[in-house]
DSSP file (Angstrom, degrees, kcal/mol; ACC not computed):
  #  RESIDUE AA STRUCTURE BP1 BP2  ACC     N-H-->O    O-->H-N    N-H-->O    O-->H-N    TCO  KAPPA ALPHA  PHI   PSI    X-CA   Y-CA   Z-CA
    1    1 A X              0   0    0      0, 0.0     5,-0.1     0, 0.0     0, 0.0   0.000 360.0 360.0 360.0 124.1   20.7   11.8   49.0
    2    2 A X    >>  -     0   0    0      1,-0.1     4,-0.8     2,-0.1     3,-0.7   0.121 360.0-118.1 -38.3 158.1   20.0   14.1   51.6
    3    3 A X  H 3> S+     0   0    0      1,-0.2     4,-5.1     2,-0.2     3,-0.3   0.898 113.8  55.0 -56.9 -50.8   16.6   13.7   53.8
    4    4 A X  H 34 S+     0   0    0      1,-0.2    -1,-0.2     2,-0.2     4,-0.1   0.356 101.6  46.9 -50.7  -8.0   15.7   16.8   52.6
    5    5 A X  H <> S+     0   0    0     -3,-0.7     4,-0.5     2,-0.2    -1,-0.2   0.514 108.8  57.5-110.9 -29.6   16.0   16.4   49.3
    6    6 A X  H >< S+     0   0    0     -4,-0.8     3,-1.1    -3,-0.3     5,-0.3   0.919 112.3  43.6 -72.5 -78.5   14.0   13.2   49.7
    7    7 A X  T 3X S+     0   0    0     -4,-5.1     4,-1.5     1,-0.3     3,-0.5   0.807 110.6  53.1 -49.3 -24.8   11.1   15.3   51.4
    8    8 A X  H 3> S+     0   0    0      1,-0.3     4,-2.3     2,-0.2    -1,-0.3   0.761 110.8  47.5 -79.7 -20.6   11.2   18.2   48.9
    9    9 A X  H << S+     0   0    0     -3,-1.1    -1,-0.3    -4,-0.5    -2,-0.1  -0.180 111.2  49.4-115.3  44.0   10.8   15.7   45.9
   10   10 A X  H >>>S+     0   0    0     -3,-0.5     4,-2.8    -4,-0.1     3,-2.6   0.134 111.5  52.8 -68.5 -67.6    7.8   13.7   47.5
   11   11 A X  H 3X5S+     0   0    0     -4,-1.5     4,-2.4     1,-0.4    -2,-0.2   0.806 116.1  36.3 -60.3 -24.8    6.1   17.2   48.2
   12   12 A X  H 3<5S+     0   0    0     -4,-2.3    -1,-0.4     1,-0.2    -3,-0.1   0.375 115.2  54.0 -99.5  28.6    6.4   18.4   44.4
   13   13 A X  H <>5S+     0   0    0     -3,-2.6     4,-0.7     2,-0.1    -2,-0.2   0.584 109.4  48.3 -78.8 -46.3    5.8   15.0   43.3
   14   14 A X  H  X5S+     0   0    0     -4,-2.8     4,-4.0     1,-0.2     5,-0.3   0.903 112.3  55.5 -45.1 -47.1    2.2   15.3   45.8
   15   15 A X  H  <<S+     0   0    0     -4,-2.4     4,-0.2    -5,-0.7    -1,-0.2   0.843 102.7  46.4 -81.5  -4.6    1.8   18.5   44.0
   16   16 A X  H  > S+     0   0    0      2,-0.2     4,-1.3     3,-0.1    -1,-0.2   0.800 112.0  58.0 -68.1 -26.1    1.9   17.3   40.3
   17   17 A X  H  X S+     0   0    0     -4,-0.7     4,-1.3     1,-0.3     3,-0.3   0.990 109.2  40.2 -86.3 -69.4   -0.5   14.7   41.6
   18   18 A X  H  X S+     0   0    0     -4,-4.0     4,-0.8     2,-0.2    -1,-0.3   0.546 116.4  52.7 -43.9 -10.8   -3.1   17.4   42.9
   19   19 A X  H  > S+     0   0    0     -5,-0.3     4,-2.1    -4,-0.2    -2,-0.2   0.987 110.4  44.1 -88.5 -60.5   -2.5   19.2   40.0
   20   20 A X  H  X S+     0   0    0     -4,-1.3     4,-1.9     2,-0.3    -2,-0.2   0.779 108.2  57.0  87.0-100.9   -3.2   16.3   37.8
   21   21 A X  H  X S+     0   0    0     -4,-1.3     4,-3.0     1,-0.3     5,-0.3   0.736 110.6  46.2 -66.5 -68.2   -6.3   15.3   39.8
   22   22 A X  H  X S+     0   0    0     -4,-0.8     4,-2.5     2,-0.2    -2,-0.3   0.938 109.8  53.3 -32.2 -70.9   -7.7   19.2   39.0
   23   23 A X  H  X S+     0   0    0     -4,-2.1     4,-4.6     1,-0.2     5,-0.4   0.918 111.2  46.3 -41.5 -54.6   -6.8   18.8   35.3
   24   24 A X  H  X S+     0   0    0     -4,-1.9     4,-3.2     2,-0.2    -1,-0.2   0.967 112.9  47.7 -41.6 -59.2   -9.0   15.3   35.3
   25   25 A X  H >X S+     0   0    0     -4,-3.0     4,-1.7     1,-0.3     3,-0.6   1.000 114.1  55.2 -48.5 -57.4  -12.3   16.9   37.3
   26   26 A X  H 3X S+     0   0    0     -4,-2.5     4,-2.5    -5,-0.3    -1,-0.3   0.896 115.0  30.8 -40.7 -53.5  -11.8   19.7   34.6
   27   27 A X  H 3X S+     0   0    0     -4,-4.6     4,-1.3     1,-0.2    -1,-0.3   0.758 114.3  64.3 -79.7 -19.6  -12.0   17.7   31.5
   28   28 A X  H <X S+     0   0    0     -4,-3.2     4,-2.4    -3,-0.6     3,-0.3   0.941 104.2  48.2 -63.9 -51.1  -14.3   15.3   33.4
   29   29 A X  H  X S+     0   0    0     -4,-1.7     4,-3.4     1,-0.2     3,-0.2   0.974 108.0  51.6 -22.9 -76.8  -16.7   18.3   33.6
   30   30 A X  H  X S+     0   0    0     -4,-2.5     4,-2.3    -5,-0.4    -1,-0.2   0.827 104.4  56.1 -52.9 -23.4  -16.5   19.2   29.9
   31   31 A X  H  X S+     0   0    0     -4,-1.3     4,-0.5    -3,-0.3    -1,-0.2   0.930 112.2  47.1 -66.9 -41.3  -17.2   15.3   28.8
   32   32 A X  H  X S+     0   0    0     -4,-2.4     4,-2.2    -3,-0.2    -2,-0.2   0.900 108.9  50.3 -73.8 -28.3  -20.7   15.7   31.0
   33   33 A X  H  X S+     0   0    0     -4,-3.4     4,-2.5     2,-0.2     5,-0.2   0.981 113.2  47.1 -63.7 -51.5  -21.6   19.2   29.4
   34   34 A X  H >< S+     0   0    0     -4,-2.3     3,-1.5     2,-0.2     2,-0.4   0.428 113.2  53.4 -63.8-121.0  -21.0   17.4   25.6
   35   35 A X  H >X S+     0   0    0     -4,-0.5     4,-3.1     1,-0.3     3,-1.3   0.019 109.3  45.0   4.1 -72.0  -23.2   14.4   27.0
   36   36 A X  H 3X S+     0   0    0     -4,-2.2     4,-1.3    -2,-0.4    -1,-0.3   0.910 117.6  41.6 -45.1 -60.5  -25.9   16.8   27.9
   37   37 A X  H << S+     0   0    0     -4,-2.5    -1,-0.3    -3,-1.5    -2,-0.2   0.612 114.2  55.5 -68.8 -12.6  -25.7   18.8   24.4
   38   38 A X  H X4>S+     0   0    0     -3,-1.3     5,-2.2    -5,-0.2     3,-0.9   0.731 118.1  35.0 -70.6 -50.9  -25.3   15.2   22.5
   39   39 A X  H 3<5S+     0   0    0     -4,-3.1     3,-0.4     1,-0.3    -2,-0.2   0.768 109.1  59.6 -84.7 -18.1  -28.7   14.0   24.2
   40   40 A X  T 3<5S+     0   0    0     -4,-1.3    -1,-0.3    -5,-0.5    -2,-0.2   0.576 106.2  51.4 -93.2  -2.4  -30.3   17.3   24.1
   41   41 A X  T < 5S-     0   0    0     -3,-0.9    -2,-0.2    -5,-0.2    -1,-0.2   0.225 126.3-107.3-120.7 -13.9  -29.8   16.9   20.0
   42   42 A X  T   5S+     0   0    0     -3,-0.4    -3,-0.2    -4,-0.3    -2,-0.1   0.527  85.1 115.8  75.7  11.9  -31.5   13.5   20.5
   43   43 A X  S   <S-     0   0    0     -5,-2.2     2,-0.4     2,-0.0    -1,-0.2  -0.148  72.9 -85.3 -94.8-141.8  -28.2   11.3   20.0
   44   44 A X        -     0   0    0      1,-0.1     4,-0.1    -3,-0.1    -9,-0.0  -0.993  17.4-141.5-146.1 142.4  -26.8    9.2   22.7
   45   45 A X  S    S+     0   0    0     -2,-0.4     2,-0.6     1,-0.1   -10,-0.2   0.463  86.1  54.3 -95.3 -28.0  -24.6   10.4   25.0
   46   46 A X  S    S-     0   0    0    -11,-0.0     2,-0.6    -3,-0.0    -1,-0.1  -0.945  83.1-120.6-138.1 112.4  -22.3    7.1   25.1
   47   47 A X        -     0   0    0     -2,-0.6    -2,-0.1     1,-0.1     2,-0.0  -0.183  19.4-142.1 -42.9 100.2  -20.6    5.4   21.8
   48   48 A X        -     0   0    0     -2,-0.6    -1,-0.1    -4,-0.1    -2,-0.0   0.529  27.9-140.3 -84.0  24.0  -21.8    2.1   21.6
   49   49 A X        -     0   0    0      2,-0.1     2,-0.3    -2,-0.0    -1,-0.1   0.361  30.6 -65.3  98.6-179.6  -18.5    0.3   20.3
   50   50 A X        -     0   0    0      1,-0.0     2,-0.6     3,-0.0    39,-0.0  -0.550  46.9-129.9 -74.7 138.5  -18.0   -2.5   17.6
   51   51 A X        -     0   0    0     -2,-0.3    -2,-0.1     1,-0.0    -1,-0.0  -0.841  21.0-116.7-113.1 143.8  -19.4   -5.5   18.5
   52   52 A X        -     0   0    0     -2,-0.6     2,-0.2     1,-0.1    36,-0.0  -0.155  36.5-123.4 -53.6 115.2  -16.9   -8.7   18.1
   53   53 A X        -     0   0    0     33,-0.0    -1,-0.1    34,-0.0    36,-0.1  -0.659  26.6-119.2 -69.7 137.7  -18.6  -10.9   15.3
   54   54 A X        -     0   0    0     -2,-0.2     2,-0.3    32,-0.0    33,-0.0  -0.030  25.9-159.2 -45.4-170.9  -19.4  -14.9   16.5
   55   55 A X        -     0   0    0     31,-0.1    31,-0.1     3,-0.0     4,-0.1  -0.373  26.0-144.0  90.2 131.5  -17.9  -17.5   14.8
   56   56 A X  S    S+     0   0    0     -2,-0.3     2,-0.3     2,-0.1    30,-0.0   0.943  95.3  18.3 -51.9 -58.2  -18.9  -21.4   14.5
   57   57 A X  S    S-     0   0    0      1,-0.1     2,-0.1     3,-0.1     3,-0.1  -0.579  87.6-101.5-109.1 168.2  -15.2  -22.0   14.6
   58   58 A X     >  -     0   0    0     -2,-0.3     4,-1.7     1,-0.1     5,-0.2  -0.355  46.7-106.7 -92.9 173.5  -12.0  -20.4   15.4
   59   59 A X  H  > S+     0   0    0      2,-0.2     4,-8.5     3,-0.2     5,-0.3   0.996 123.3  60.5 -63.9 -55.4   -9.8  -18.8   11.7
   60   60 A X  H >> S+     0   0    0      1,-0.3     4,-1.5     2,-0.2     3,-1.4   0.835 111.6  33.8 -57.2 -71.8   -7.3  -22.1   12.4
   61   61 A X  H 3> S+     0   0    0      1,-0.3     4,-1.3     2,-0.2    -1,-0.3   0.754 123.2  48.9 -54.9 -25.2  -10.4  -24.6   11.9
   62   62 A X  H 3X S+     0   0    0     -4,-1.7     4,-1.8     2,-0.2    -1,-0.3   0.864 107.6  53.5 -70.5 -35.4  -12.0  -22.4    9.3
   63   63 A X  H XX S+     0   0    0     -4,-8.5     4,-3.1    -3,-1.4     3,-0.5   0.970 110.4  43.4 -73.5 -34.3   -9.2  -22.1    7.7
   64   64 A X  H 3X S+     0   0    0     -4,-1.5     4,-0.8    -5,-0.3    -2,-0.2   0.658 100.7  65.4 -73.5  -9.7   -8.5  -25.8    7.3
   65   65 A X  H 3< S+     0   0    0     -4,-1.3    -1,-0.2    -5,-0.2    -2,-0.2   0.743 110.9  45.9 -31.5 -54.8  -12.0  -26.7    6.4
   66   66 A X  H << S+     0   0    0     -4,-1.8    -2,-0.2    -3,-0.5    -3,-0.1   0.911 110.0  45.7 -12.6 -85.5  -10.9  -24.4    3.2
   67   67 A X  H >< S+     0   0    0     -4,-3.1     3,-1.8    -5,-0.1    51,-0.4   0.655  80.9 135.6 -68.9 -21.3   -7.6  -25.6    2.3
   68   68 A X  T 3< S-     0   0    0     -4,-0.8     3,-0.1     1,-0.2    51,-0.1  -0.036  92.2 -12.1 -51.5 133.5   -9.0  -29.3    2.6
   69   69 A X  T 3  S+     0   0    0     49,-0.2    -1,-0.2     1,-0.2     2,-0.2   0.482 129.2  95.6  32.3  27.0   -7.6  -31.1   -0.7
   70   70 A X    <   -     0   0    0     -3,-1.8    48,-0.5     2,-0.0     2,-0.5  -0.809  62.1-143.8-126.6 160.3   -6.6  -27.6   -2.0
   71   71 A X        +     0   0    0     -2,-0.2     2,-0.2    46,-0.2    46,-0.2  -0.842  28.9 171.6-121.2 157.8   -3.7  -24.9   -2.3
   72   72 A X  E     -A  116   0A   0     44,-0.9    44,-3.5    -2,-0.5     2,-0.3  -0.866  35.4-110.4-162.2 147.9   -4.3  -21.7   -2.1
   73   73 A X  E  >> -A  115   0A   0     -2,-0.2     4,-1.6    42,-0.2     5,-0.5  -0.616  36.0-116.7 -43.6 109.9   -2.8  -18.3   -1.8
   74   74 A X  H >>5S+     0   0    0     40,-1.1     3,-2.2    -2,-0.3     4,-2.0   0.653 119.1  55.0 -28.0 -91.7   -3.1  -16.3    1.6
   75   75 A X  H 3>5S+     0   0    0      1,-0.4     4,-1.7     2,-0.2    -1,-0.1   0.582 116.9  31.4  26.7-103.1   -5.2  -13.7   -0.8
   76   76 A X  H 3>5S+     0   0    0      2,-0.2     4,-1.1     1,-0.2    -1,-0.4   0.371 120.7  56.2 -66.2  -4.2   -7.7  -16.2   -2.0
   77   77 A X  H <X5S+     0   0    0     -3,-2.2     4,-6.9    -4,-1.6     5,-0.5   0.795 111.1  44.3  22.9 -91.6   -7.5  -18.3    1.5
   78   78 A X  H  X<S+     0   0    0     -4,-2.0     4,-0.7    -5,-0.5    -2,-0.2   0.907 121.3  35.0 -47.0 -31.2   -8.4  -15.5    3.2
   79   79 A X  H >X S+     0   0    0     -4,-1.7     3,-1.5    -5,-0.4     4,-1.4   0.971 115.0  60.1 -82.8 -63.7  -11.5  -14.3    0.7
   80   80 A X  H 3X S+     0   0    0     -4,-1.1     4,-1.3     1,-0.2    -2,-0.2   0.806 110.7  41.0 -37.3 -45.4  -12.2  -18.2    0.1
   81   81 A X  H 3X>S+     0   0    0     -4,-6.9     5,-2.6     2,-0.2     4,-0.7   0.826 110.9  55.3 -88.3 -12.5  -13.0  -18.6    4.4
   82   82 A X  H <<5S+     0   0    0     -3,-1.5    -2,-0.2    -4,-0.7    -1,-0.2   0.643 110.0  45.5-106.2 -15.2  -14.8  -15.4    4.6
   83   83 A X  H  <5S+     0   0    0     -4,-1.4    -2,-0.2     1,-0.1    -1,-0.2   0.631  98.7  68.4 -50.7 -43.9  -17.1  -16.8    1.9
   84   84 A X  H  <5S-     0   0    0     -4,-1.3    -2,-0.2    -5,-0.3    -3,-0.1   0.866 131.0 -99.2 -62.7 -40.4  -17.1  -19.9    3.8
   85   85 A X  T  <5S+     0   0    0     -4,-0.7     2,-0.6     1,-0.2    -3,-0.2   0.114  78.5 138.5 143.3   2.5  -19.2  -17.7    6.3
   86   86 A X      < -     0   0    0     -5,-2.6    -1,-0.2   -31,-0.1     2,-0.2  -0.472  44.6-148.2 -87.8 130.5  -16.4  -16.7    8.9
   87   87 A X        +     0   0    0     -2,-0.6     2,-0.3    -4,-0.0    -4,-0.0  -0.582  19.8 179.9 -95.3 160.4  -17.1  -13.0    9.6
   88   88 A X        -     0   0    0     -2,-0.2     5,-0.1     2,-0.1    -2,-0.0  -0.998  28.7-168.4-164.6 145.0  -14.3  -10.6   10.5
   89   89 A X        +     0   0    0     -2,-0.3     4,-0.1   -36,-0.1   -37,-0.0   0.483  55.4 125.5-121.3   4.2  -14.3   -6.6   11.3
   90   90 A X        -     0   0    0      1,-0.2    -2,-0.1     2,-0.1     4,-0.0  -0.086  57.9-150.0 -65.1-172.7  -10.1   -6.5   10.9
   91   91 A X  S    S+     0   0    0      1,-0.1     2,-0.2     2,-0.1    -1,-0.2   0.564  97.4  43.1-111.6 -29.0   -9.0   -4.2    8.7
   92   92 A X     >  +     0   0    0      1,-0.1     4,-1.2     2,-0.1     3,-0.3  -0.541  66.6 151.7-103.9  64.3   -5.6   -6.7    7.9
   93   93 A X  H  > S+     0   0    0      1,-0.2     4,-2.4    -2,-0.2     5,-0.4   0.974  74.6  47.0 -64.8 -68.0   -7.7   -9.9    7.8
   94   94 A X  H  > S+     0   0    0      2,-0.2     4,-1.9     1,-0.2    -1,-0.2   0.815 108.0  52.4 -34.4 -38.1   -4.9  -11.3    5.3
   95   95 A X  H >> S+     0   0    0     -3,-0.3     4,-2.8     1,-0.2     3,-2.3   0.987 112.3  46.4 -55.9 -73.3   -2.1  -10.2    7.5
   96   96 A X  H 3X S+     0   0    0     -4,-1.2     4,-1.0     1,-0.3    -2,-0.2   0.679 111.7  50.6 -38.0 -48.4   -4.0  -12.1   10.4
   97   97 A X  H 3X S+     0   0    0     -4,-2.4     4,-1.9     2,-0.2    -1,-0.3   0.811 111.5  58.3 -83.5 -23.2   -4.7  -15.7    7.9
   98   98 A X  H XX S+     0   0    0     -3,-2.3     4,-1.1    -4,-1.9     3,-0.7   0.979 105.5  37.3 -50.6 -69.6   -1.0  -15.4    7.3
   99   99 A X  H 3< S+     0   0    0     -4,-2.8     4,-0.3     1,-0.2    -2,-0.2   0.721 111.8  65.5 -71.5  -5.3    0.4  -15.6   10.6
  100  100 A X  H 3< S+     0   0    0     -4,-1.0     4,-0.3     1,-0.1    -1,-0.2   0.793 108.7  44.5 -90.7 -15.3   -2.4  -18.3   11.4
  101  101 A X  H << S+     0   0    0     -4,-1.9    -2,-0.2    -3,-0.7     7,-0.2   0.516 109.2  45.9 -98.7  25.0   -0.7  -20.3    8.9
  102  102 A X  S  < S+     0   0    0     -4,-1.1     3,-0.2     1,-0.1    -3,-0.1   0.465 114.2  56.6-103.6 -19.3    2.5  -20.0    9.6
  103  103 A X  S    S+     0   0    0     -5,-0.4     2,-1.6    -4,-0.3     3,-0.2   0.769  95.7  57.1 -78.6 -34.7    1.6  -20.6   13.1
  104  104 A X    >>  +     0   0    0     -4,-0.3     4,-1.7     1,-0.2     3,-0.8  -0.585  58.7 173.4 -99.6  83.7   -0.3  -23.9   13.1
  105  105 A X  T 34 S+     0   0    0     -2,-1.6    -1,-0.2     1,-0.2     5,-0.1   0.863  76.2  54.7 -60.8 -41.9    2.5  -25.8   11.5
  106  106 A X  T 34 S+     0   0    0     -3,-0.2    -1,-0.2     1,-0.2    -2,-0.1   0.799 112.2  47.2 -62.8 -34.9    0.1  -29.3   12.2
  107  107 A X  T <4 S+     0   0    0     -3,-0.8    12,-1.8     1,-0.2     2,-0.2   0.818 112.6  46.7 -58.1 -45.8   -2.5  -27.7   10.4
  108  108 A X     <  -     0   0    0     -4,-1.7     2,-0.2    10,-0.3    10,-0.2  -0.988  49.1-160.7-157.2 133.7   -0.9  -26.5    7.4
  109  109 A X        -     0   0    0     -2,-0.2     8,-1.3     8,-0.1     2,-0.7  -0.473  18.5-147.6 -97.4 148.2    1.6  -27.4    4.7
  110  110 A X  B     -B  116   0A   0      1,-0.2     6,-0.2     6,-0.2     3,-0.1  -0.948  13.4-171.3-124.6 107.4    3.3  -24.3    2.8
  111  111 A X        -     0   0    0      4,-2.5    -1,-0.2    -2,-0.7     2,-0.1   0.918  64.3 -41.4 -62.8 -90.7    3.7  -25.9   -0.9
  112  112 A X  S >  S-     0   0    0      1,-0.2     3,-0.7     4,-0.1    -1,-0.1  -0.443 104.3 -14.6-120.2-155.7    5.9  -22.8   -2.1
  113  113 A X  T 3  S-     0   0    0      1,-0.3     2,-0.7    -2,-0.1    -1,-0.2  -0.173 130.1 -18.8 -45.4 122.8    5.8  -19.2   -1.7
  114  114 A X  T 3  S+     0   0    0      1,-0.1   -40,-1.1    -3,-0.1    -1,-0.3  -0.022 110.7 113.8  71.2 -30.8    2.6  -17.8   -0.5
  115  115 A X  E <   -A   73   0A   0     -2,-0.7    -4,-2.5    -3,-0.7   -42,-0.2  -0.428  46.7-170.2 -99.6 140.7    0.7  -21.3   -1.5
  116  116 A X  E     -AB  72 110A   0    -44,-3.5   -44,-0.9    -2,-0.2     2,-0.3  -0.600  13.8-159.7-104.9 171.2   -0.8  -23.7    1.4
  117  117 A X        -     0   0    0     -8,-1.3     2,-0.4    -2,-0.2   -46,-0.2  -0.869  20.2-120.7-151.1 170.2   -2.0  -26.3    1.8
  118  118 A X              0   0    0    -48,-0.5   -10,-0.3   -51,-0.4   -49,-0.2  -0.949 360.0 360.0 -94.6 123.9   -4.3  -28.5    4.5
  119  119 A X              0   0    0    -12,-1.8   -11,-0.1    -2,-0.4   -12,-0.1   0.617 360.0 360.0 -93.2 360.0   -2.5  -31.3    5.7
């Protein structure tokens, strides 16, 4: 590839970059004008997100604390630990006690389809 070709495609590659750069400032603008009209309405200007629930224990220990001398279903598992007190904001919390027992192989015995166990 020519030198030249080299130098023309850095210089419209600079100028997407400046272009770019404009687009940002622009929309950056418009986020501080809604701020202003969000706060001027009395709400707040900045979401303040989900916050991550605490837990004594991590799912895997909660969950075997559960199953202890039991089978269970992922379903009733999953419902059964969140009874137990372990708080959760997913949306697939079952998905999520599935693949944590399928994962911790030391933890947990899979009697037959879908049923666990604590080992």
């Amino acid at each position: 590839m020519p030198l030249t070709q080299l130098q023309a495609e850095l210089r419209r590659r600079q100028g997407n970059v400046r272009r770019l750069e404009r687009q940002r400032d622009r929309l950056l603008a418009k986020v501080q004008e809604f701020d202003k009209q969000i706060l001027a309405l009395g709400g707040h200007a900045r979401g303040t997100g989900r916050k991550r629930p605490k837990n004594e224990s991590n799912l895997a220990e909660a969950l075997h604390k559960v199953l202890k001398g039991k089978t269970m279903g992922v379903t009733e598992v999953a419902q059964a630990v969140q009874d137990a007190g372990y708080q959760t904001t997913a949306e697939n919390f079952r998905t999520i006690v599935n693949q944590c027992l399928i994962r911790h192989r030391k933890l947990f015995k899979k009697q037959s389809r879908g049923q666990y166990t604590s080992i």
